[in-house]
C-alpha positions as MATLAB code, in Angstrom:
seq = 'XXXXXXXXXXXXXXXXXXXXXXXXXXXXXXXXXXXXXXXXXXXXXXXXXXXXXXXXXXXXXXXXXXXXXXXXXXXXXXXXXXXXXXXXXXXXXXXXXXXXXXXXXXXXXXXXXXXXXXXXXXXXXXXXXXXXXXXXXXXXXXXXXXXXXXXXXXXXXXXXXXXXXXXXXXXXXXXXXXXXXXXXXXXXXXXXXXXXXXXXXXXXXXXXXXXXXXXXXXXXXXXXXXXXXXXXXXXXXXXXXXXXXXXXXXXXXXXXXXXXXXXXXXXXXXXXXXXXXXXXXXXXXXXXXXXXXXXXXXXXXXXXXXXXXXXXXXXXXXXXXXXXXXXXXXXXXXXXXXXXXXXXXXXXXXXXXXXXXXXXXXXXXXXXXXXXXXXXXXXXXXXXXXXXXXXXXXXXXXXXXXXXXXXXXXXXXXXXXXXXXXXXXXXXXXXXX';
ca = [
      33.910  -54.592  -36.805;
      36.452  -52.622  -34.601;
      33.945  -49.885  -33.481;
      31.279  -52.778  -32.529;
      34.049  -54.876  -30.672;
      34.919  -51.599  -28.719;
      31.069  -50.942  -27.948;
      30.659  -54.678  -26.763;
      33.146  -54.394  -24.007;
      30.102  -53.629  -21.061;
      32.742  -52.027  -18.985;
      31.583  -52.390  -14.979;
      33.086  -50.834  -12.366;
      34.664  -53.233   -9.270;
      31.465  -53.858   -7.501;
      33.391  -54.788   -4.201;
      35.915  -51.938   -4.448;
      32.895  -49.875   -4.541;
      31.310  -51.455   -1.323;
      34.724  -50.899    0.495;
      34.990  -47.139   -0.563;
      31.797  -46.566    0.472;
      33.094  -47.397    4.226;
      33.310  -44.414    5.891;
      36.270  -43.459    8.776;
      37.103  -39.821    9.790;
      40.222  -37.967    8.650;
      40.183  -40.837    5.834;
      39.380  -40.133    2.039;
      39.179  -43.186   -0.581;
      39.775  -43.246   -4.573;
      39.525  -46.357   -7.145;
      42.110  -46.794   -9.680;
      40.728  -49.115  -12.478;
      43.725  -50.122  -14.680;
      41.084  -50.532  -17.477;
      40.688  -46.630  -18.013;
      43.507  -45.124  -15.780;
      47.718  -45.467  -15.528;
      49.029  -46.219  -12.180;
      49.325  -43.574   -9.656;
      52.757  -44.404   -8.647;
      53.633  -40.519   -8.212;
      50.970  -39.550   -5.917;
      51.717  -39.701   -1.979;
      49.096  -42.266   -0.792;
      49.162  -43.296    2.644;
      48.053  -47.108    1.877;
      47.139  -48.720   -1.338;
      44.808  -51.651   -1.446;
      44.835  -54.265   -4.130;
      42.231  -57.063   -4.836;
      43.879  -60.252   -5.958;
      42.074  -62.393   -8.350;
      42.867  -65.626   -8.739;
      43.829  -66.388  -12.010;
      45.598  -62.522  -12.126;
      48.500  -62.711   -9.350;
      51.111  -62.187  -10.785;
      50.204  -58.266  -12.254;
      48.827  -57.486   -8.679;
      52.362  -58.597   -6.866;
      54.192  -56.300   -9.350;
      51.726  -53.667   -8.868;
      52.481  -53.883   -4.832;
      56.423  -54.078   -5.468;
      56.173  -50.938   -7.596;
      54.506  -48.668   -4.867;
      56.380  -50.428   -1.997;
      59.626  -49.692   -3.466;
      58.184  -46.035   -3.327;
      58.028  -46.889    0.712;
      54.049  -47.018    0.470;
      52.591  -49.815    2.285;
      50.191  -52.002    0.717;
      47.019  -54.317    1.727;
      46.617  -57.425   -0.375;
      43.096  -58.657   -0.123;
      40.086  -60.692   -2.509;
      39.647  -64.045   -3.523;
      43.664  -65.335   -4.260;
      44.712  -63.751   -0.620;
      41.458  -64.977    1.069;
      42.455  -68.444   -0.312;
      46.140  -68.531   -0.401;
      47.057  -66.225    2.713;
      50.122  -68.031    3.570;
      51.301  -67.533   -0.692;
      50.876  -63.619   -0.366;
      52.475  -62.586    3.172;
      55.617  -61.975    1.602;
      54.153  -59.608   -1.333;
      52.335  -57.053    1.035;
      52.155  -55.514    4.415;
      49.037  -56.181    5.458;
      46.457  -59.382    4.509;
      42.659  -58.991    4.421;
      41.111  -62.351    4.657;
      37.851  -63.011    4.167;
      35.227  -60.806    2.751;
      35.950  -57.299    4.107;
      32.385  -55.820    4.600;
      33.126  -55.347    8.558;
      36.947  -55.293    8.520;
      37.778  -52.394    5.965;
      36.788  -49.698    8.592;
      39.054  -50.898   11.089;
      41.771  -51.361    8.611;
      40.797  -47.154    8.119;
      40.745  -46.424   11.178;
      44.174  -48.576   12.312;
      45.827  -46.432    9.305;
      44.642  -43.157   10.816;
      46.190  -44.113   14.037;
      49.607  -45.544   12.050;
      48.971  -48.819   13.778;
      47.912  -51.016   10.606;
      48.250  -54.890   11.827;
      50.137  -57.420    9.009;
      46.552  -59.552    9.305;
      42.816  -58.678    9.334;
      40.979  -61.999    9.705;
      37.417  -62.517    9.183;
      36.213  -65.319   11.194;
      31.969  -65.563    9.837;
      30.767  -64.631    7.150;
      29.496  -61.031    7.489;
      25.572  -60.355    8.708;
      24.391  -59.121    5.261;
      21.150  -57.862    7.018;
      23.452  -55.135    8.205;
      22.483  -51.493    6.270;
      25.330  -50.869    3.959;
      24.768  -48.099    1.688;
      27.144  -48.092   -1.573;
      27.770  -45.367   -2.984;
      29.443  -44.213   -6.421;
      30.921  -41.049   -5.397;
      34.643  -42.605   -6.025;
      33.859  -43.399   -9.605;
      33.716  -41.513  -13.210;
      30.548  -42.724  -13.771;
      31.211  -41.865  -17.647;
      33.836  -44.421  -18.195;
      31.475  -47.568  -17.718;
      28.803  -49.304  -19.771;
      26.361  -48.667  -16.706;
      27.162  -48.064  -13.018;
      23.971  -49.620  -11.697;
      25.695  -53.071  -10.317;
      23.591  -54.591   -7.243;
      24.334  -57.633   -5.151;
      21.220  -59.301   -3.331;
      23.242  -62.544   -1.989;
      25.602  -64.435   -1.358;
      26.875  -67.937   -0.717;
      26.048  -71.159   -3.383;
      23.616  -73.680   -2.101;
      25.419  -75.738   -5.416;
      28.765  -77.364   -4.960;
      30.444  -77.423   -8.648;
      34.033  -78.523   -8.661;
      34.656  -76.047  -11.003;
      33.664  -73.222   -9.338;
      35.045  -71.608   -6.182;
      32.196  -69.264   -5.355;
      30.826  -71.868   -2.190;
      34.647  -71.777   -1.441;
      34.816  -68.253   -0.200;
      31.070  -67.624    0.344;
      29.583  -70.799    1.646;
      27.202  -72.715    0.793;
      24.535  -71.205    2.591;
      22.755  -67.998    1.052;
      22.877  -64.841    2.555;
      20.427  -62.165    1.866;
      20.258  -58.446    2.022;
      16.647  -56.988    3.690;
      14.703  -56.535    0.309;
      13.558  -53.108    1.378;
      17.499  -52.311    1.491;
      17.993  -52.873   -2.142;
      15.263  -51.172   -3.104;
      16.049  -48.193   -1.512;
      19.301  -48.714   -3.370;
      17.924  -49.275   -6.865;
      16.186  -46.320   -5.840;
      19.344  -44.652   -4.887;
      21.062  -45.506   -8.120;
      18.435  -44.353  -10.275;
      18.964  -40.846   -9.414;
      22.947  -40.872  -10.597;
      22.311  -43.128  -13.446;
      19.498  -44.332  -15.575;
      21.025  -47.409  -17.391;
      20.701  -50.698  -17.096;
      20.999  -52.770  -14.191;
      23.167  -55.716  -13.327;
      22.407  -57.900  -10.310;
      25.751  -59.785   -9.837;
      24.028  -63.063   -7.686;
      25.793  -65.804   -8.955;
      22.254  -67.101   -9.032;
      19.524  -65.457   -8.693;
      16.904  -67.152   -8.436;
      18.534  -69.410   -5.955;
      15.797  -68.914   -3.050;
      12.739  -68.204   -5.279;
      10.521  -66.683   -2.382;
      13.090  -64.270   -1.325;
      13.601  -63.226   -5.978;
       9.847  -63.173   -6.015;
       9.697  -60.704   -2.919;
      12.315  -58.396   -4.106;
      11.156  -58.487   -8.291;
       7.923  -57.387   -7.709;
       8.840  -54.715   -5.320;
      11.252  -53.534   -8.255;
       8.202  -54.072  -10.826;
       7.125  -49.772  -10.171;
      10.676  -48.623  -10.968;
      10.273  -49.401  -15.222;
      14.200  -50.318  -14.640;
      16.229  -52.869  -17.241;
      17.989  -55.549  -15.737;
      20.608  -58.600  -16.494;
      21.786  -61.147  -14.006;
      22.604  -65.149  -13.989;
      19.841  -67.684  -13.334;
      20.037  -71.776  -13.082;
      17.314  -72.728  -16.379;
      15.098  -73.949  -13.369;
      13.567  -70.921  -13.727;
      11.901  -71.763  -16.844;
      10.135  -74.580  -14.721;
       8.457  -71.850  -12.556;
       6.083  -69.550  -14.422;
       4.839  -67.158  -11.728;
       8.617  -66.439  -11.004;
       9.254  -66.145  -14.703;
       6.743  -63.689  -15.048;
       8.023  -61.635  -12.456;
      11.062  -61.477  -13.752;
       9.546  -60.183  -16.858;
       7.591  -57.861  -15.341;
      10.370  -56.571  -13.214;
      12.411  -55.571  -16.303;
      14.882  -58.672  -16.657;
      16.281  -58.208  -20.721;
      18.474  -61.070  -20.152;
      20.308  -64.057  -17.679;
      23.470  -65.676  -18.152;
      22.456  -69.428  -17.288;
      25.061  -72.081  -17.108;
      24.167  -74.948  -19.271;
      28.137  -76.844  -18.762;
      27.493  -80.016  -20.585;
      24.768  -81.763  -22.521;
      26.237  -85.034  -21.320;
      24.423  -85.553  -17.479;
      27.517  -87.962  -16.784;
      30.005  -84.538  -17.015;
      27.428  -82.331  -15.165;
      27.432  -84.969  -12.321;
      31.697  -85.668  -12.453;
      32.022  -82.163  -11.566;
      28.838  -81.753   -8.898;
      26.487  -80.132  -10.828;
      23.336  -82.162  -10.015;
      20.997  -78.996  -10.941;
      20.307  -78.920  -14.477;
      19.542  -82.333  -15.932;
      20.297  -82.215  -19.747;
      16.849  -83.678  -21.572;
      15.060  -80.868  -19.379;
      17.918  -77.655  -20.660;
      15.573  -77.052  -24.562;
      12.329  -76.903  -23.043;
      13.714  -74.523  -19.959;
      15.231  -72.366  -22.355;
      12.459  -71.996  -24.764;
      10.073  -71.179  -21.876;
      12.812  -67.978  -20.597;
      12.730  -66.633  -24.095;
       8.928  -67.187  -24.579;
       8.776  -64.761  -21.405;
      11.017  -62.027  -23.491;
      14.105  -62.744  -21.662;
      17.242  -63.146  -23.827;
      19.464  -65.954  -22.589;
      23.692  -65.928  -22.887;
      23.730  -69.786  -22.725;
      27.400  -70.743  -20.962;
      28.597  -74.411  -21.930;
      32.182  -75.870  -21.070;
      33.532  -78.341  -23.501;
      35.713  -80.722  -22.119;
      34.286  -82.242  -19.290;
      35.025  -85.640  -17.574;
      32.285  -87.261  -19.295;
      32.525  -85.305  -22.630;
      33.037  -87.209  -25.645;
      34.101  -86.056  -29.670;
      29.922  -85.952  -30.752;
      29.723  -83.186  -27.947;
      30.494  -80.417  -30.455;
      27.696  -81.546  -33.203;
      25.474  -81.629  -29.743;
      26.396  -78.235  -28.346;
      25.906  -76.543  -32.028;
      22.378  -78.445  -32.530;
      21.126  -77.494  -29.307;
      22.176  -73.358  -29.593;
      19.705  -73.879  -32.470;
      16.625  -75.628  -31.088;
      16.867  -73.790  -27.734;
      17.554  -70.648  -29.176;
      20.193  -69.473  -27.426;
      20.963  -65.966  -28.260;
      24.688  -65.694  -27.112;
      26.467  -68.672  -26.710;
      29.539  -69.116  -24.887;
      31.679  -72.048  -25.403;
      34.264  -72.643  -22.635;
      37.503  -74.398  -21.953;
      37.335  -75.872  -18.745;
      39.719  -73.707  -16.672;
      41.203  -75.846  -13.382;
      41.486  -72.688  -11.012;
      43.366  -73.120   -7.905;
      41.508  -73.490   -4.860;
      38.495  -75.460   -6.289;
      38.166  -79.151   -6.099;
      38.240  -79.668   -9.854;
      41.806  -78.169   -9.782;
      42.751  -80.817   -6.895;
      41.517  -83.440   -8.148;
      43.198  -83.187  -11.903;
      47.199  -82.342   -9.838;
      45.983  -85.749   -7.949;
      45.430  -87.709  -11.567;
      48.168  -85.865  -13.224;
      46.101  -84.185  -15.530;
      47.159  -81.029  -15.274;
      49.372  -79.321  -17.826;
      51.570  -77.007  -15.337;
      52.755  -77.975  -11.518;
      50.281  -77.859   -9.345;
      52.055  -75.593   -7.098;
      52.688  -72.784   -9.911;
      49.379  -70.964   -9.817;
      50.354  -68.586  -12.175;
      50.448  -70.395  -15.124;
      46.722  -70.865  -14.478;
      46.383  -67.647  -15.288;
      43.289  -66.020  -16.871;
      43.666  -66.038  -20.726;
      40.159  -65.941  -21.825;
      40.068  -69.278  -21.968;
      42.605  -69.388  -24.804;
      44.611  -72.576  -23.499;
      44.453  -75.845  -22.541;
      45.438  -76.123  -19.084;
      44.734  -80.030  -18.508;
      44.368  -82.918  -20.086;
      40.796  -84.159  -20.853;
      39.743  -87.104  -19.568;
      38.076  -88.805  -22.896;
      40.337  -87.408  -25.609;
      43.659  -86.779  -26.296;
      45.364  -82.932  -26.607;
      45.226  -83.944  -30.401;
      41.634  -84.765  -30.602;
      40.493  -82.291  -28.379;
      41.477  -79.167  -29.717;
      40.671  -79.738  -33.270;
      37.417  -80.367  -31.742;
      37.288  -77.677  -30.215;
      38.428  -75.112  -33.136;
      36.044  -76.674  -35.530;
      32.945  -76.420  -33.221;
      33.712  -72.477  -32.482;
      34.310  -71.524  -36.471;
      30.769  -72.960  -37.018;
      29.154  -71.502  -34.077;
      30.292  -67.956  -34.139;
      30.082  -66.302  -37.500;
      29.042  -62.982  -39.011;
      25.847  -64.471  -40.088;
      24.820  -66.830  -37.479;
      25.652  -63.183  -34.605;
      23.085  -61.134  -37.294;
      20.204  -64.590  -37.254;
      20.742  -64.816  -33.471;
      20.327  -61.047  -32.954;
      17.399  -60.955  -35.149;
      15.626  -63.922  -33.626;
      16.326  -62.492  -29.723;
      13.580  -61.274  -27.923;
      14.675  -57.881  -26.494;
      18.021  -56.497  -26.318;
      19.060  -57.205  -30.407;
      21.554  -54.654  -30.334;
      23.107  -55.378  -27.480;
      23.138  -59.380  -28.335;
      24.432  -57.949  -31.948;
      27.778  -56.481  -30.134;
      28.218  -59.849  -27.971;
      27.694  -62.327  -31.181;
      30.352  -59.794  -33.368;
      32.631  -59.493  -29.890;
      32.922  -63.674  -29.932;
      33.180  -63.585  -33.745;
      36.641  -61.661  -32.893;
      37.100  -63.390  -30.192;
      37.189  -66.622  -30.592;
      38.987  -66.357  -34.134;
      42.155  -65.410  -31.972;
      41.454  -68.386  -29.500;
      41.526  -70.633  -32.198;
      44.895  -69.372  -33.809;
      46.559  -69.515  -29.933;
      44.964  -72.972  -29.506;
      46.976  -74.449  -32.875;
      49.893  -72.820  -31.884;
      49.810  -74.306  -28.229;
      49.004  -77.941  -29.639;
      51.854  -77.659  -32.181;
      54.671  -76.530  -29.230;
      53.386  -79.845  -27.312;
      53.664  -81.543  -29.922;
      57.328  -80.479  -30.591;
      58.043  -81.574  -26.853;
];
């Protein structure tokens, strides 16, 4: 079990860390440090040290800038916590980036080659993604990860789920890179490594005529690709088939709730529930595994959700499930909303103790069940679901990809085992207070 939990980890590297050393500026060299393979370099005499705060992860990233700026080297806080929360992280770094840094990073460079680094870069639009950008892997090991071969076509969410703070820092509207430009860097990618690609679009198949231009243009290239889909995609056959064609093995599509009241509490309007089987079926059909993504707990969410979520892996066929606590993150509306019915477990003001956990705490209260009802639920729903035998039917049953779908069923196995055991504990200390 060990050696297949290790093997399921699908290490990638930083994907915007890699666009940002790939800016160029004379007299100025760039290396990643990621924490997952390396120690920190505290010893080594860099001139600046960037650091990409995620929300959910603040607290490591301020120690890791009070560490090197006790060693007098200055630091640049940027990514989606700074970008958010400016005014929360001017006292933790000497410089902000704000915004997505695709046409600030070189002047941030170049002000560090002169010594004249500013305490704010601000970006005021969103950047022109039809600009050429190549990326380039020359600051990673390209041994350390799973595959290297990680490809943004968009961004921005035409969606607005409260959950979710993607059309928060990206926008709403979608941005595209020139198809020809991401061809010529699948093509570019191919020749340093041969694995499998991942297309990190939080959707894509978001605009269908721009996925259909781009797929079949990657159709020649034999490559293997993952990326995240809406299931409206099984509604559109010629796109489906593309996708096939193209080399897609498998999409993460987020189902959220089989309740349409919960998917419309929290803005998703997308995916009506009677319609999520039939969608599903039709993506498999087409030899494309699906990672179904579900969050338990919704507004409208009820106790016979579990017995529907665990029917419905079945007769879709879902070939890795994931089974979510809803997390409130700061910064979405979701998160707003619950601090303004005082649903939330912690302040609203202390963002770290909405810290990423894997999803292994409650962090609110739900609105249809008590703490009491809830997590039992909860436990009891993820010991049927993931267990050595239904990860071996599920890999056997899935279209393409069985080993790989294997090592995520065994992973969650693992996985969730430990969730459950830090869930008990969590509902027996509130229940001591």
């Amino acid at each position: 079990m060990s050696a297949v939990i290790k093997r399921a980890q699908f290490a990638i590297p930083p994907l915007s860390l890699m666009i940002l050393s790939s800016v160029e500026a004379p007299g100025v060299r760039q290396e990643i440090c990621d924490l997952r393979f390396e120690k920190l370099p505290l010893d080594q005499p860099w001139d600046l040290v960037g650091i990409s705060v995620q929300t959910g992860a603040v607290r490591p990233a301020v120690e890791i800038a009070s560490l090197f700026r006790e060693r007098g080297v200055p630091v640049v806080l940027g990514g989606p916590y700074v970008s958010i929360f400016p005014e929360r992280c001017r006292e933790y770094g000497d410089t902000l980036v704000i915004g997505e840094a695709d046409e600030l990073w070189r002047e941030v460079l170049e002000d560090l080659r002169r010594g004249a680094l500013k305490p704010e870069y601000r970006q005021g639009v969103f950047p022109d993604l039809s600009a050429p950008r190549p990326v380039s892997k020359s600051a990673l090991d390209i041994r350390r990860y799973f595959t290297t071969n990680v490809v943004q076509t968009t961004r921005g969410c035409p969606y607005s789920c409260d959950f979710c703070n993607v059309h928060v820092m990206n926008g709403h509207k979608l941005r595209h890179r020139p198809v020809a430009e991401v061809v010529r860097e699948v093509e570019a990618f191919l020749r340093e490594d041969k694995r499998i690609f991942f297309f990190l679009d939080d959707t894509v198949n978001a605009d269908e005529a721009y996925a259909s231009e781009l797929f079949s243009k990657l159709i020649p290239f034999n490559i293997k690709w993952v990326g995240q889909a809406t299931t409206l995609l099984g509604e559109n056959p010629k796109l489906l088939d593309i996708f096939a064609r193209s080399g897609c093995g498998a999409l993460l599509v987020g189902i959220e709730s089989l309740a349409d009241e919960s998917n419309r509490a929290h803005h998703k309007f997308h995916n009506p529930a009677e319609r999520q089987v039939r969608c599903i079926q039709e993506i498999r059909k087409a030899g494309i595994c699906v990672y179904g993504s579900f969050i338990y707990g919704l507004d409208g969410d009820t106790l016979d959700m579990p017995e529907r979520i665990d029917a419905f892996i079945d007769e879709a066929g879902v070939d890795v499930p994931g089974i979510n606590l809803l997390r409130p993150i700061p910064g979405t509306g979701v998160f707003t909303r619950l601090a303004e019915e005082g649903r939330l477990l912690h302040p609203s003001e202390d963002h770290d103790a909405f810290r990423f956990s894997w999803g292994q705490e409650m962090l609110y209260y739900p609105k249809q069940m008590s703490l009491d009802e809830f997590i039992p639920s909860y436990t009891e729903l993820t010991s049927k679901v993931f267990t050595p035998r239904r990860a071996i039917e599920r890999a056997m049953r899935a279209p393409t990809l069985r080993s790989a779908v294997l090592m995520f069923n065994m992973l969650y196995v693992h996985m969730y085992g430990l969730s459950r055991k830090d869930l008990r504990r969590q509902l027996a200390a509130l229940a001591g207070t």
